[in-house]
Every structure is written in C-alpha cells, then in structure tokens.
C-alpha positions as CSV (number, residue, x, y, z in Angstrom):
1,X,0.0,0.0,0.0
2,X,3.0,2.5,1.0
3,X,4.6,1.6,-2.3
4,X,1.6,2.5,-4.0
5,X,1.0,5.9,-2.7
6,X,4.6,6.6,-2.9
7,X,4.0,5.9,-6.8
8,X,1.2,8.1,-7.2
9,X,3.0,11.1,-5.0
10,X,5.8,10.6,-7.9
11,X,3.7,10.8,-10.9
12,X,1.7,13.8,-9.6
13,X,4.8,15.5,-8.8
14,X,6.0,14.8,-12.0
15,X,3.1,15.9,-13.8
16,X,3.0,19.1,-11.8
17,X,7.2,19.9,-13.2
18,X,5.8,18.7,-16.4
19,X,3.2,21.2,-17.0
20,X,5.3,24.1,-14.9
21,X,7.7,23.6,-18.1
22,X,5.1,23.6,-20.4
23,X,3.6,26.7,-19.5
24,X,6.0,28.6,-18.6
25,X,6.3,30.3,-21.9
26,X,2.4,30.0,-22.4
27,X,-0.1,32.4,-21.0
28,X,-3.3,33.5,-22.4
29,X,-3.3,36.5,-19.9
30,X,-0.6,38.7,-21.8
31,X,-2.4,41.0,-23.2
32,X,0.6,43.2,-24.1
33,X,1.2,40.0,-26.7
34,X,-2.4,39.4,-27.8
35,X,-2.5,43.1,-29.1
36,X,0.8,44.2,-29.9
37,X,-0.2,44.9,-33.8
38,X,-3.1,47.0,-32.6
39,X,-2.3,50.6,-32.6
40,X,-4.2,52.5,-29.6
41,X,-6.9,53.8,-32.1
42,X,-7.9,50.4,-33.3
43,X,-7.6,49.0,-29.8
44,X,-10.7,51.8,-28.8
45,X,-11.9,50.9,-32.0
46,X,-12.0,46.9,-30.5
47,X,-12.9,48.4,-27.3
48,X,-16.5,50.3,-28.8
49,X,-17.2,47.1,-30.6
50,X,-17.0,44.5,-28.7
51,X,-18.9,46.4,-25.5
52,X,-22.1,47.0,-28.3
53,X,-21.8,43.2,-29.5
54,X,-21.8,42.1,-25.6
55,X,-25.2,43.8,-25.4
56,X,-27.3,40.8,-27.0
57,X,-30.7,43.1,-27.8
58,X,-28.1,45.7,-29.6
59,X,-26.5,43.1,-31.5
60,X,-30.5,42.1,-32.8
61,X,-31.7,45.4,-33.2
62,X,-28.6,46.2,-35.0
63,X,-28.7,43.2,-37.3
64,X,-32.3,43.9,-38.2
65,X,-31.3,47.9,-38.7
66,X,-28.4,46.8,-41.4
67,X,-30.1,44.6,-43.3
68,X,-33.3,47.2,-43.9
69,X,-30.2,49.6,-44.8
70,X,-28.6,47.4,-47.4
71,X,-31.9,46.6,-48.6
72,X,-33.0,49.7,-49.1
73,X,-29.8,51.3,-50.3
74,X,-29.0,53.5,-47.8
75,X,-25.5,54.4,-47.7
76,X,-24.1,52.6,-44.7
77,X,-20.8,51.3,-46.7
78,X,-18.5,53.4,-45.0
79,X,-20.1,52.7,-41.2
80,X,-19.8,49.1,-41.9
81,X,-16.3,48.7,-43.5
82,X,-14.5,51.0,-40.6
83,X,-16.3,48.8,-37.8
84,X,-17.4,45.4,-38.0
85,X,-16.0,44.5,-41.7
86,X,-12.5,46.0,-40.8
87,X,-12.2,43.8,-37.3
88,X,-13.4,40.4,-38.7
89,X,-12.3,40.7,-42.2
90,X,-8.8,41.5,-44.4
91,X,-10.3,43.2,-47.2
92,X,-12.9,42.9,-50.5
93,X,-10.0,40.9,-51.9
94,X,-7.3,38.8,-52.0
95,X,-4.9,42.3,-52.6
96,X,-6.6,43.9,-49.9
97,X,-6.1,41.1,-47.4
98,X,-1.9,41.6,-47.9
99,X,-1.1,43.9,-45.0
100,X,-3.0,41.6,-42.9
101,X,-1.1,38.4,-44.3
102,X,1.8,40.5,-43.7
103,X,1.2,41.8,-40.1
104,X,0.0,38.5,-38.8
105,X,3.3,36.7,-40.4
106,X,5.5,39.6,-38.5
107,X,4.0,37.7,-35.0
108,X,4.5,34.1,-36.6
109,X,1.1,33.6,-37.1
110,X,0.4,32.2,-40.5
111,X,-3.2,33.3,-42.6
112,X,-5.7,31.0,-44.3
113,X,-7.6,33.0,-46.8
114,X,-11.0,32.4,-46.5
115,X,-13.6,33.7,-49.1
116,X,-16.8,34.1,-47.5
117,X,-19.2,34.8,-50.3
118,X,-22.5,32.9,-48.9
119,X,-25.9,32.7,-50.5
120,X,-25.2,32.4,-54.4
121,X,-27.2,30.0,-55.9
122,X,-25.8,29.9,-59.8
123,X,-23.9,28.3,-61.9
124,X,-22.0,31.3,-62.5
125,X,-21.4,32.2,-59.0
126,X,-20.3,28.5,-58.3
127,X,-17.2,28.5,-60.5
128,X,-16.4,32.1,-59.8
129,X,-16.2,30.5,-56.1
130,X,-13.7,27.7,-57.5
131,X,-11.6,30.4,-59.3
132,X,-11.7,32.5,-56.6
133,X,-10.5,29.0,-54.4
134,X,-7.9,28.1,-56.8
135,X,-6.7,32.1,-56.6
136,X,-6.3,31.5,-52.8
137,X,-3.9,28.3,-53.9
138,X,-1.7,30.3,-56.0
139,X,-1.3,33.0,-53.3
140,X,-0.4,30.9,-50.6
141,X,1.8,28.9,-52.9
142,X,3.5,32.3,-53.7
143,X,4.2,32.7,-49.8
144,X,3.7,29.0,-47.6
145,X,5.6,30.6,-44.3
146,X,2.7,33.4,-44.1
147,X,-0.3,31.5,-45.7
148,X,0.2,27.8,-45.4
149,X,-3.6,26.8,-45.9
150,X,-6.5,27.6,-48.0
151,X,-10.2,26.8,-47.8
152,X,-13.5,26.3,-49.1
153,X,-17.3,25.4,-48.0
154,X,-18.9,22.9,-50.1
155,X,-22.3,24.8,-50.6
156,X,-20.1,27.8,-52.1
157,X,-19.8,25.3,-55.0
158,X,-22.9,23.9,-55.4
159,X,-26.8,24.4,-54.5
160,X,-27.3,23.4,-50.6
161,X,-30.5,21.4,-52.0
162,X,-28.3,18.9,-54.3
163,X,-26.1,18.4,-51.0
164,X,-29.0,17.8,-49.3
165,X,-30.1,15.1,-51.5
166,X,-26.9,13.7,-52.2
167,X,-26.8,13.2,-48.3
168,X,-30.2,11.4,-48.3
169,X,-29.1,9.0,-51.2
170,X,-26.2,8.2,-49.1
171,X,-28.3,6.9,-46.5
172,X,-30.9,5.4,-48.6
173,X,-29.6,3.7,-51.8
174,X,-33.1,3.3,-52.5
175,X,-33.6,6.9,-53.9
176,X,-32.3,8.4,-57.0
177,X,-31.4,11.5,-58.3
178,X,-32.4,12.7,-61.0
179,X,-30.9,13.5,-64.4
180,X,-30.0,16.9,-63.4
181,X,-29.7,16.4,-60.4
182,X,-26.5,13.7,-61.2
183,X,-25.4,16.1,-64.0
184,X,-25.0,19.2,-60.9
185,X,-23.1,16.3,-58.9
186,X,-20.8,16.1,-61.9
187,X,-20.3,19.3,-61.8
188,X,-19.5,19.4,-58.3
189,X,-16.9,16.4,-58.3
190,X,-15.2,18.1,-60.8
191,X,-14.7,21.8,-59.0
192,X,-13.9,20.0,-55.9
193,X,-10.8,18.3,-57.4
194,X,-9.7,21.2,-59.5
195,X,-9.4,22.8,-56.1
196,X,-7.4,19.9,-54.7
197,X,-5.3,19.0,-57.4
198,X,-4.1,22.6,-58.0
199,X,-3.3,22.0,-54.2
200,X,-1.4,19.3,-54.7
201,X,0.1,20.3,-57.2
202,X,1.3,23.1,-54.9
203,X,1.8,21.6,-52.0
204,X,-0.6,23.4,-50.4
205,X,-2.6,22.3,-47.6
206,X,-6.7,23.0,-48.1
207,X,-9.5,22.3,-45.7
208,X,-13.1,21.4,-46.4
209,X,-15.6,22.9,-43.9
210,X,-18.0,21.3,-42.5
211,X,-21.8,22.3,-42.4
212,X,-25.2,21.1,-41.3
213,X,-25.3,17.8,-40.3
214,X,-27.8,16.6,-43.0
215,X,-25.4,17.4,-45.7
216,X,-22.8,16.9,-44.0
217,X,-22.6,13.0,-46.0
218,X,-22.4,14.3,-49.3
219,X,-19.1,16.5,-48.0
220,X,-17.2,13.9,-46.4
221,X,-18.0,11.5,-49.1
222,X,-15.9,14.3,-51.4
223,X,-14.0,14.7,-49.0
224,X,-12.5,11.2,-48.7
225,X,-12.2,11.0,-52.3
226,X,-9.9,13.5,-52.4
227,X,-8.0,12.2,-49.7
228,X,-7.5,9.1,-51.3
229,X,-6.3,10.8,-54.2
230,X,-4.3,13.7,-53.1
231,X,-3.0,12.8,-49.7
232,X,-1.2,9.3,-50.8
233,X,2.3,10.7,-50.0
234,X,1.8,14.0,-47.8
235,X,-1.6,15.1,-46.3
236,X,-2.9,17.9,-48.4
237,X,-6.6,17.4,-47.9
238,X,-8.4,18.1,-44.4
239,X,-12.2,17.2,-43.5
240,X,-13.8,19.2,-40.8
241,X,-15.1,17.1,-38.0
242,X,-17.6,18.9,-35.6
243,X,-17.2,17.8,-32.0
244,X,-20.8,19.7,-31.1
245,X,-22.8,16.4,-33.1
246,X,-22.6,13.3,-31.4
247,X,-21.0,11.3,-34.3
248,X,-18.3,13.8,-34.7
249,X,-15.6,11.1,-32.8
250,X,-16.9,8.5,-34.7
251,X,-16.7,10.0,-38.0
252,X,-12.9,10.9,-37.1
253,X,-11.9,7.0,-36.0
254,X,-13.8,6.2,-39.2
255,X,-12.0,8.2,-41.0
256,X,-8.6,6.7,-39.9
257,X,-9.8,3.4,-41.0
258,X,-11.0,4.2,-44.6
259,X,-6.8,5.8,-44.7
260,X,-5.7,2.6,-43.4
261,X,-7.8,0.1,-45.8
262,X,-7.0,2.9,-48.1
263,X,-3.6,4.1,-47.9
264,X,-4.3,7.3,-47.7
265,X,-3.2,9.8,-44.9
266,X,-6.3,11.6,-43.4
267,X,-5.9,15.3,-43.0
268,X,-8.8,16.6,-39.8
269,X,-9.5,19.8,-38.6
270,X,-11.1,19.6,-35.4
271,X,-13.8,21.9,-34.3
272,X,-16.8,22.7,-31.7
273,X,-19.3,23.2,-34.2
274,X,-21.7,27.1,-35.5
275,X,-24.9,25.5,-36.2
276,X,-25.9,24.5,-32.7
277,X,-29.4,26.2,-32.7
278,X,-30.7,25.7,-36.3
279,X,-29.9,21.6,-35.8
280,X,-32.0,21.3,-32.6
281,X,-34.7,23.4,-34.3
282,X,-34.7,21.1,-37.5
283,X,-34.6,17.8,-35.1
284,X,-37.7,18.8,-33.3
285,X,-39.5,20.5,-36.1
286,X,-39.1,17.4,-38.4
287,X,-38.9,14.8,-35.3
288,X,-35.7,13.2,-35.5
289,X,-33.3,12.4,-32.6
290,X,-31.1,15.6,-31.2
291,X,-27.5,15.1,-33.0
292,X,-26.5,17.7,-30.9
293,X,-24.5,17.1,-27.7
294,X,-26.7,17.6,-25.0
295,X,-24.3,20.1,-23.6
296,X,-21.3,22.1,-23.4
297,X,-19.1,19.9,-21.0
298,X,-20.1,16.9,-23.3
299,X,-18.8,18.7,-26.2
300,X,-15.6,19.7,-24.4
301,X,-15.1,16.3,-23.6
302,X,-15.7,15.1,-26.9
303,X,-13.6,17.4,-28.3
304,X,-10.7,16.7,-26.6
305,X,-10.9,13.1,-26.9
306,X,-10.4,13.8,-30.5
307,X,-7.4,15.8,-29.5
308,X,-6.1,12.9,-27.7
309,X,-7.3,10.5,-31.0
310,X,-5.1,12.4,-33.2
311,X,-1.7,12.9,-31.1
312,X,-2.3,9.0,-30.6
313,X,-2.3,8.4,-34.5
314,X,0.2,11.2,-35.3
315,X,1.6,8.8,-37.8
316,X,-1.2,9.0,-40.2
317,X,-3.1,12.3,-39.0
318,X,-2.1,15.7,-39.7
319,X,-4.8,18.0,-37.4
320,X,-5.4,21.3,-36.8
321,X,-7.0,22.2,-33.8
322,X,-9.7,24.9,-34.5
323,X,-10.7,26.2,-31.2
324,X,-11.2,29.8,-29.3
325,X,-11.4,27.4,-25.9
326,X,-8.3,28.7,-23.9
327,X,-8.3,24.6,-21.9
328,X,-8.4,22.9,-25.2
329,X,-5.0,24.8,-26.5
330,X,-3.4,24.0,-23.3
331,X,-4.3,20.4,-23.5
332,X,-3.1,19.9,-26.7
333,X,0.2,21.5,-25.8
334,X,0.3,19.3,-22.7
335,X,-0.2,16.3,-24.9
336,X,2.2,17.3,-27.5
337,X,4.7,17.7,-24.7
338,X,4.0,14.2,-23.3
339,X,3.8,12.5,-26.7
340,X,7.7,14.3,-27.8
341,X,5.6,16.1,-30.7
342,X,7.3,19.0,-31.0
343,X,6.1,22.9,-31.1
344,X,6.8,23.2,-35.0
345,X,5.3,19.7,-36.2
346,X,4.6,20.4,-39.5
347,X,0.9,18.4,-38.9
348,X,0.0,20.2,-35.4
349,X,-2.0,23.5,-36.1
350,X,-3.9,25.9,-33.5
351,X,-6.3,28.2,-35.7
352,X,-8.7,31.0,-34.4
353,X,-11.2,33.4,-36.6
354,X,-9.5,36.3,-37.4
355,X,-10.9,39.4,-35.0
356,X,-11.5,37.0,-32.3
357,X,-9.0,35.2,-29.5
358,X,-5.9,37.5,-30.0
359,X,-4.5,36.1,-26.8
360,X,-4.7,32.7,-27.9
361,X,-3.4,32.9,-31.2
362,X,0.0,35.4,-30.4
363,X,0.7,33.9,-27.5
364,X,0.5,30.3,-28.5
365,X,2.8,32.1,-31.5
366,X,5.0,33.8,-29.4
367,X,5.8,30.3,-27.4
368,X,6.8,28.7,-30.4
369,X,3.7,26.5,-31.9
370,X,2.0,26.3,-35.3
371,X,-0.7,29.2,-35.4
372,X,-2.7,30.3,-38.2
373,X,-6.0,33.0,-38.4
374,X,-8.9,32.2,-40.5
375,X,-9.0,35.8,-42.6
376,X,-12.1,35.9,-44.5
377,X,-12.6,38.2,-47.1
378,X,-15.3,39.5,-50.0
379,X,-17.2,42.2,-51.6
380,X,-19.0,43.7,-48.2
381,X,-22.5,43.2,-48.7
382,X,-21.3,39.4,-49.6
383,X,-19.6,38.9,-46.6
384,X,-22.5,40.2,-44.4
385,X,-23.9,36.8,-43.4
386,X,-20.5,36.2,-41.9
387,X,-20.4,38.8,-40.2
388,X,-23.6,38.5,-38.8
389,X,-22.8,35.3,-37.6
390,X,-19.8,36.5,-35.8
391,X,-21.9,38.8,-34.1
392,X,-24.5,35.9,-32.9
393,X,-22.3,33.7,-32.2
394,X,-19.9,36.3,-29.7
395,X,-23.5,36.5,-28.3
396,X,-24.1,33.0,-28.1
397,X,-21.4,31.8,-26.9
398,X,-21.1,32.0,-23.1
399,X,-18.4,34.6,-21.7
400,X,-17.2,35.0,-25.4
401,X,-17.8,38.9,-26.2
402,X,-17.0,39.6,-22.7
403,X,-14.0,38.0,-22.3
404,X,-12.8,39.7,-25.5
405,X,-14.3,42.6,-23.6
406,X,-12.4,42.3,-20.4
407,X,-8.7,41.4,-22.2
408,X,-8.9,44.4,-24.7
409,X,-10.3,46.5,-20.9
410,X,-7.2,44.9,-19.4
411,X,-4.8,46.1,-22.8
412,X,-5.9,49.5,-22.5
413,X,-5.7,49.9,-18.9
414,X,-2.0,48.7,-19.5
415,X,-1.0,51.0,-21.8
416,X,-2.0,53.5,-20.0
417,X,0.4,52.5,-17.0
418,X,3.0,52.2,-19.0
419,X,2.6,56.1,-20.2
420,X,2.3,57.0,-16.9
421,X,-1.3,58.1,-17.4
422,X,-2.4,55.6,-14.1
C-alpha cells in the first residue's frame, strides 16, 4: 500500500514539473502579446465594438437595422467597412487582405484565406467560387511561411438542396437523383478536385468545412475522395469534423480506418461546431433524434478526446486544432509535450477566426507553436452573413464577447500604466 501511494506522489509530482515547463512560456493572460499589432486607435476601436456586441438586444436590433439599410440602399458602406468589416475581415480581396497576411506573419502567425461569399445560388457564382478557391492556392503557394492553408465550404460550390439530396441518397440507396440532379453532382466532383489537385500540385494544404449535419454526408464523401487521391504521399486534404454532433468522434476514428484500408493519410480539422441552434430546431420541427451534444461539457469532452485520438495516430493524421477554448489549446500543448511532438510539427496546427481570440493565437505564436487565423474576405455586402454570424455567435457563446471585452479593458488599462497616465 505504501509503495503504492509513494507511486502516485511521484507521478503527480511529475506531472506538476511537467506542466510548470510547459507553460512557462504559455499564457493566455498577456495582453501586451495578444495586441501588440493593434495601434491604440484600433484597440478603442475593439474596445467600442466588442462592448455594443456584448449587449445581445443591440447586436439584434442592430442586425435587423443593417439589413433594412442594405436593402434599401441607404449608404451605410462606409459605417460598416470602418467597424465590423475592418475587425473580422482582411479586405474585399485577396490584394486587400496583404497587410493583414503581412502583419499577422511579422508575429509568426500564418493566414488561411477564407472567401466568404455565402448565399449564391448559380452556376456562374459556383465557378467564380472555384476560381476564386484556386486564386487562394496560387497565393499561398506564392508565400507557404505566411499562408500555409486555403479553404472552401462545399455549398459555395454547389446548391445546398443537391447536397441535401446527395446526403439522403447516401443513406438510402433506395432513392435516385435525378438526371439533373447527377449532372450538378458532376459538376460538383469536378470543381472539388480542380481545387485539390491545384493543391497538390502546390503543396498546399486545403480544408473542407464542415456544415449542417444533414449534408454533411455528401461532404465527407468528397472529401475522402480527395484524400484518397491527393493525400497518398503527404496530407494535403483536411475534413472538418464537428465535435458539437454526437457522431463527430466516430466519424474521425472512421476516417482513420478508410486511410488505413486505403492508404491514404487523413488530414482533420477539429472543431466545436456554429450551427448548434438551427440543428436542434430542425430535429424537433421534423422529429428526429437531437444530433446535438446535449451540452457544453459533453462537447468539451468530446472534443478533446479527439485531441487525444489524433496525437495518438500522429503517424497517419495531420490535425489542426480549430478552437477559441483557452483549456483545449493547453491540452493539446500538454499532450504534444507528453507525446515528444514538438512545437513546430509540420501536422499540429492551432487556428482562431481572425478578429477574435488575440490572446490565444499570439501567445501560443509567441511560445513557439504552429498558429494560423482564419481571414475571410469578400465584396461587403457578400460577406455580411459572416459577419452577422460573428456577431450571434460572440453572443451566443457564453463569456465570449465579454472575455474579448475584459482582455482588450485589461490592454488599455496597460498602456495607459505604462505612459504614466495611471
């Protein structure tokens, strides 16, 4: 019995030193880091911003206001593109978005350029989306250190409804799709691998994210098709797996199965999830079970257990860890530390939204891991949906706005100190 408690005494001891040298480069609570590229002026700027969005019934009300205003032409351009636009978003286009690629790579904190056109429903729109894609390729090939992935969502390059169906038909050989239906597919399969061959060809990494669960089937289908392709030698393809849905661990340990009867390496990003209320609302409205976790702490759980999945199968998965949760980063650096995966392991990424967790994403930089920022970008009224969302969901989530709120508080108050203002 004594030899046993003198055991565990030396194990916790040692997983105290262990985390004490993890850490001691590592804290989310420098703010000085987290906002070192902010001048004072965009830091009040933050400041105004993020103390409206914290205020849920300004955030409606205000969402309601802009869209009567774009709708109705008045011009609120200007209002928009020096507030919310210029905090969540690098620019109209991929040339605008350079001084952000530029600032974030000064920190060591690499962009993925993110075009976040949502809503178009044509043919035309769909391969101006690839082209747009494949632009994204050719930039980050012209610059891997500061750009070193790209992405695309699914439903940018085809209607929602033929995923939809494609999803169903997944599940149940037993329908069919139509003639034009199969000849949209077509179309489909073969934007999807332009993107991921000009990847390849590149060597440039590209994710596929994910989206509501009920067509989520038809994208990781395409998604594993590409992977089987494209990521034979080196991973160039990631899936999105959402940790929110109950099957999201599943799907991942499927996933590693199909690249091991495949011989392909699987490439996952691993997330929470954004579509938390409209999948509960479709579950009860059509009366099918939840696929929602039936709660936060579940989903953290889940979540890191596919932390802890991946690290575990580091020889065939390269992950990045999509996540503005401040206990998920450090466990991940805890179990890179315990695992000898070091901080620069080409198949280890952090990645936050651009505009959002600062003090996650420089300060994990500034200690030495992978870090990249989702930058979207887009013609402003096109990017409005996403910028909406961001709004919801720093609403949404709890403590989100107002942690932002409280670190850019805690900046300012800093700053001031340090001029001797305090």
């Amino acid at each position: 019995m004594f030899l046993e408690v003198f055991k565990l005494k030396n194990i916790m001891q040692s997983s105290a030193l262990s985390e004490k040298k993890i850490f001691k480069d590592l804290s989310f609570e420098d703010t000085q880091v987290a906002f070192s590229y902010r001048s004072d002026t965009d830091l009040w700027k933050s400041y105004l911003l993020f103390a409206s969005i914290n205020r849920n019934w300004l955030v409606s009300s205000g969402t309601k206001l802009i869209r009567f205003a774009l709708k109705s032409g008045i011009p609120i351009d200007p209002l928009l593109k020096s507030t919310l636009f210029k905090h969540f978003c690098g620019g109209e286009n991929i040339e605008d978005c350079e001084k952000t690629i530029q600032m974030l790579a000064q920190y060591h904190v690499g962009t993925i350029l993110d075009y976040s056109v949502e809503g178009e429903k044509t043919e035309q729109a769909f391969d101006e989306t690839e082209q747009e894609t494949i632009a994204t390729i050719h930039k980050a090939a012209s610059n891997p250190a500061a750009i070193p992935f790209t992405v695309f969502k699914t439903t940018g390059l085809a209607p929602f409804e033929l995923l939809e169906k494609v999803s169903a038909f997944i599940n149940n050989p037993n329908l069919s799709l139509s003639e034009s239906e199969e000849a949209m597919l077509q179309k489909l399969i073969k934007r999807v691998d332009n993107i991921c061959k000009t990847a390849h060809q590149h060597g440039v990494k590209v994710f596929i994210d994910a989206e509501e669960t009920w067509i989520q089937d038809a994208i990781d289908s395409l998604a594993y098709q590409m992977m089987e392709k494209y990521n034979l030698q080196s991973v160039i393809v990631y899936n999105t797996y959402q940790l929110y849905t109950l099957a999201g661990l599943g799907k991942l340990k499927i996933a590693k199965e199909k690249g091991l009867d495949k011989g392909f390496k699987v490439g996952a990003k691993i997330v929470r999830g954004a579509y938390m209320e409209k999948e509960r609302a479709r579950a009860k409205a059509l009366g099918y079970a939840d696929p929602i976790q039936p709660n936060k702490s579940a989903t953290d759980k889940a979540f890191n257990e596919a932390l802890l999945f991946c690290v575990e199968n580091k020889a065939m998965i390269d992950f990045c860890a999509g996540t503005h949760n401040e206990q998920s980063c450090l466990y991940l650096a805890k179990l890179m530390e315990q695992h000898q995966i070091a901080k620069k392991d080409a198949g280890v990424w952090f990645a936050q939204l651009y505009g959002m967790s600062d003090h996650i994403s420089f300060n994990l930089a500034k200690a030495g891991y992978n870090v990249a920022k989702y930058v979207p970008y887009g013609p402003l009224k096109s990017v409005m949906p996403y910028l909406f969302r961001r709004a919801a969901e720093n609403t949404s989530v709890a403590g989100q706005s107002s942690r932002e709120f409280t670190l850019i508080s805690k900046e300012i108050a800093r700053r001031k100190r340090a001029k001797g203002k305090l």
